[in-house]
C-alpha positions in Angstrom: -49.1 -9.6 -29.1 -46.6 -8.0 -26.5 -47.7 -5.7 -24.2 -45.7 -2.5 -25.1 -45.7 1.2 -23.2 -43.4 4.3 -23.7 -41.8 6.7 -21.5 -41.5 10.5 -22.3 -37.8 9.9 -22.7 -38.5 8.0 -25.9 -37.7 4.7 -24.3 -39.8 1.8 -24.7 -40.9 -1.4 -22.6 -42.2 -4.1 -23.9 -43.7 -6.2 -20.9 -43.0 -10.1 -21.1 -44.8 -13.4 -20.0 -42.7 -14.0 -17.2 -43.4 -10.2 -15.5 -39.7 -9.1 -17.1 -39.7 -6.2 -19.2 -37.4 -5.3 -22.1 -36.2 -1.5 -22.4 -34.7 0.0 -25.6 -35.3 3.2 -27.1 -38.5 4.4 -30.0 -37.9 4.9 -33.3 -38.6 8.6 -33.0 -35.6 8.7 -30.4 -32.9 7.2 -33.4 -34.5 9.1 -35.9 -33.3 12.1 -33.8 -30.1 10.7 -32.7 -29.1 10.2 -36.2 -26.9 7.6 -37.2 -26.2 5.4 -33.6 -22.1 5.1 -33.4 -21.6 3.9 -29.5 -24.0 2.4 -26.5 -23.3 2.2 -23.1 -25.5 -0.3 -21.4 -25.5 -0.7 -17.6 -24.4 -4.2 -15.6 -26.2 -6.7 -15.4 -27.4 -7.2 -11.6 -27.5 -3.2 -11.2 -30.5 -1.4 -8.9 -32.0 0.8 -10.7 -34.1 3.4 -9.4 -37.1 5.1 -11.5 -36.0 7.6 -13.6 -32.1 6.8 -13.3 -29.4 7.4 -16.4 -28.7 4.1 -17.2 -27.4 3.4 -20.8 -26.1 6.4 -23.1 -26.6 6.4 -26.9 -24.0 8.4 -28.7 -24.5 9.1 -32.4 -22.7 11.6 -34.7 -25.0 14.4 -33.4 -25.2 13.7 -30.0 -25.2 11.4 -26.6 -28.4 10.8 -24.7 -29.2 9.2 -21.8 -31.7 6.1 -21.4 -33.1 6.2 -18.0 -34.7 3.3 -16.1 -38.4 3.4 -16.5 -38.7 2.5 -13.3 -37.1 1.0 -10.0 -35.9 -3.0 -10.9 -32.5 -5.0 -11.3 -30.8 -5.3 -14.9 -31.4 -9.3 -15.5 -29.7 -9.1 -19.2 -28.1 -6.8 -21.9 -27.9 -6.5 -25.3 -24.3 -7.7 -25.9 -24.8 -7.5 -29.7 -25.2 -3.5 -29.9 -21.6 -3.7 -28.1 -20.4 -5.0 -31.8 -23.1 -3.5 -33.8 -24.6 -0.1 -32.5 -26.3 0.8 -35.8 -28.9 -1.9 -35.5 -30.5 0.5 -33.8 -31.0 2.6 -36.6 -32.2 -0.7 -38.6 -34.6 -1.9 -35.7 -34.6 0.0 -32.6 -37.9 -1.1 -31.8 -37.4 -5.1 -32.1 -34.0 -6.9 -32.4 -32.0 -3.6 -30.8 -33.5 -3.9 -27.0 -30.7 -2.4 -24.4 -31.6 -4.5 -21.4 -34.2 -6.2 -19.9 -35.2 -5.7 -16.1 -37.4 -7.1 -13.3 -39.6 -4.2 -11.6 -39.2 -3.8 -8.2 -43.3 -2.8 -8.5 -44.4 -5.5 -11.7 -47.4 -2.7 -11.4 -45.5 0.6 -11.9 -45.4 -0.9 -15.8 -49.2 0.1 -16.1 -48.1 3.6 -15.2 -46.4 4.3 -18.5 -47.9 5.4 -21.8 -49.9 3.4 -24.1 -49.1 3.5 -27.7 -52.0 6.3 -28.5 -51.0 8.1 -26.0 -47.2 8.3 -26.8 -48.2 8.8 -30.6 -50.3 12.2 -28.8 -47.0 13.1 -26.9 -45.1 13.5 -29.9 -47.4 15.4 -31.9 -46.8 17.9 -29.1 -43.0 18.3 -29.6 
């Protein structure tokens, strides 16, 4: 099974065999969006740097920001949420990934929170 952490920005990043990691946002975060109506995703080939805005989620309550986990270059997007952003209501945590990125640090993944841990975060909300 995948290696998956989350952020405190609800974002999640699943880690994958080739030292790539895929970024889209928790369940918890659409279930407080509502329902998802727009996503902007960054360009492929883009620097991030840790804790950058990099994709925005609009839904009919609100827009939110996605921020990089952590410093590495966009390799891919999600061109499907372009023509259907309300798979992320259906599967935000599988088929609805934003983009997938190579770490500048593949270590700084190990830094984010494990699954416990993130389920502990949000009882604290």
């Amino acid at each position: 099974m995948a290696d998956i952490r989350y952020t405190k920005e609800h974002e999640w990043v699943r880690l994958e065999d080739d030292g790539t990691t895929t970024i889209g946002i928790t369940d918890h975060a659409q279930e407080a969006l509502g329902d998802v109506v727009f996503i902007e995703l960054p360009e492929p080939d883009r620097d991030l740097a840790e804790g950058e805005s990099c994709a925005v989620v609009e839904s009919v309550k609100a827009a939110s920001d996605v921020f990089a986990p952590f410093a590495g270059k966009v390799l891919e997007v999600n061109e499907v949420l372009a023509e259907d952003s309300s798979l992320v209501n259906r599967d935000a945590e599988g088929e609805a990934w934003f983009f997938r990125m190579e770490p500048t640090d593949p270590e700084a993944f190990n830094g984010l929170m494990e699954e416990a841990e993130y389920t502990a975060y949000l009882e604290t909300l």
